[in-house]
N, C-alpha and C positions, 0 to 999 in steps of 0.2 A: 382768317384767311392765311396770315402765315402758318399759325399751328397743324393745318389743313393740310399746306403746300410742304413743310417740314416734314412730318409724318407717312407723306407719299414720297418724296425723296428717299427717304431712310427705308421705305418698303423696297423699294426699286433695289438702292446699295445691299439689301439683304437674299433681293433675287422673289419676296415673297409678296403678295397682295392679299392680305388679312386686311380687312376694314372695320373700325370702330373701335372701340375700347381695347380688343383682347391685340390688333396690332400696333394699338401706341404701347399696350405692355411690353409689348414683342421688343420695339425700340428703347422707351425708359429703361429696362431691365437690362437690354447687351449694352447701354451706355454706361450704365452704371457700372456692369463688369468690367467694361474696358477700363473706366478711371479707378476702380479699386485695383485692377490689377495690372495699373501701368503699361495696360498694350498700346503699340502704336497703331494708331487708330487705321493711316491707309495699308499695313500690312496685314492688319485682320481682317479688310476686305479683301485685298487682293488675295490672301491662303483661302479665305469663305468661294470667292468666284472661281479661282482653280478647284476646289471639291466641286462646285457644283456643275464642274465642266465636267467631271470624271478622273479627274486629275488624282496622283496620288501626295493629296499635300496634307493629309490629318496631322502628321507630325509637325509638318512648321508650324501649322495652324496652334497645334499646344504648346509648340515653341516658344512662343509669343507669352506665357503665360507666367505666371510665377505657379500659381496651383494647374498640373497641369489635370487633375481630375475635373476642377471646374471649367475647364476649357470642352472637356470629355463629354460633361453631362447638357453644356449649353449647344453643343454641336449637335447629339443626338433628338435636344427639344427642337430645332430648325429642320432638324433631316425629319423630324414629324410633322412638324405645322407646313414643312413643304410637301408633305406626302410624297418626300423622295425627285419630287421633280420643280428644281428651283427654279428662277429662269433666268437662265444662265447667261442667254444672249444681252440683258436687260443686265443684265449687271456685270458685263465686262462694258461693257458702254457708259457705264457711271464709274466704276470702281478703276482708278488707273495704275496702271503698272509700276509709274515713277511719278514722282514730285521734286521741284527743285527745294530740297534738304538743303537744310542754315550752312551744315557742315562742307558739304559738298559746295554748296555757293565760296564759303567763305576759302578753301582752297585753290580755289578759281582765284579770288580775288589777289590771296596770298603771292600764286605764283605768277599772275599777271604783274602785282605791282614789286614785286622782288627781281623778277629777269626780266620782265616784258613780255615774258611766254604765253600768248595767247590762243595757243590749241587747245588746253584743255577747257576754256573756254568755252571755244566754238561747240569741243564733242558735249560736252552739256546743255548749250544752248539746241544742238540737234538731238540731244536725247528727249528733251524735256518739253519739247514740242511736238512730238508723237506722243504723250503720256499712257496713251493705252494700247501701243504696238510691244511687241512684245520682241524683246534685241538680248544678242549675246554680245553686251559691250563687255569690255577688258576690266571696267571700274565697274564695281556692284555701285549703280542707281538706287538702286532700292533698299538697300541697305541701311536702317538706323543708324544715327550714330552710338561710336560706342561711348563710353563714359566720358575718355577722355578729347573726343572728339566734340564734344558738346558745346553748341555756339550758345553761350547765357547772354550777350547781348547782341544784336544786330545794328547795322544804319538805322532802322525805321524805329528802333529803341524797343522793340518788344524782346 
């Protein structure tokens, strides 16, 4: 049941309804690209759902990639198995635009508990509750972080 329930999820986030064996490879296979090549995982959906929108996002989408030939060749096998027509609407409704990021949290927290300054706060807490609307805040939301931004320990200790 969960493997079931897994695998149609992962269909939906890819926009594609392949059933049976050739779309768990569909899955197994982009999972496995992502972890070999270090993409972060909700930015390679949201670059995937803007292409399938019409969007012109091929470039970020390899942006994401360390090779970006392999990013080239796994976009073209999807623009196949989707016969060009993904579904688009199905997967801006799964795939969101923002997540509350460790780094972004922990900035928040930074300047709450250093000044007491609790706006930037709030513009996160109201970003990050729309996650799939789509804003031109001042702060990239969606934004990885970069190297040296990286939270390696949180409260919750992960």
């Amino acid at each position: 049941r969960f493997r079931t329930s897994f695998y149609d999820k992962m269909q939906k986030k890819l926009g594609t309804e392949i059933k049976g064996e050739p779309g768990e490879k569909l899955v197994d296979t982009t999972l496995e690209l992502l972890a070999a090549e270090s993409v972060d995982f909700t930015r390679f959906f949201r670059f995937l759902t803007q292409i399938a929108g019409g969007e012109d996002a091929e470039e970020k989408f390899a942006g994401e990639f360390n090779n970006r030939e392999l990013a080239g060749e796994w976009l073209q096998t999807w623009k196949e198995l989707t016969n060009g027509t993904p579904n688009h609407s199905g997967m801006a409704k799964v795939n969101p635009v923002v997540i509350p990021r460790n780094h972004r949290i922990e900035e928040v927290i930074r300047t709450a508990t250093s000044n007491g300054d609790l706006s930037p706060f709030h513009q996160l807490l109201e970003r990050v509750t729309k996650p799939f609307d789509e804003c031109d805040a001042e702060i990239d939301y969606e934004a990885a972080p970069s190297a040296e931004e990286i939270v390696s320990r949180t409260f919750c200790g992960t």
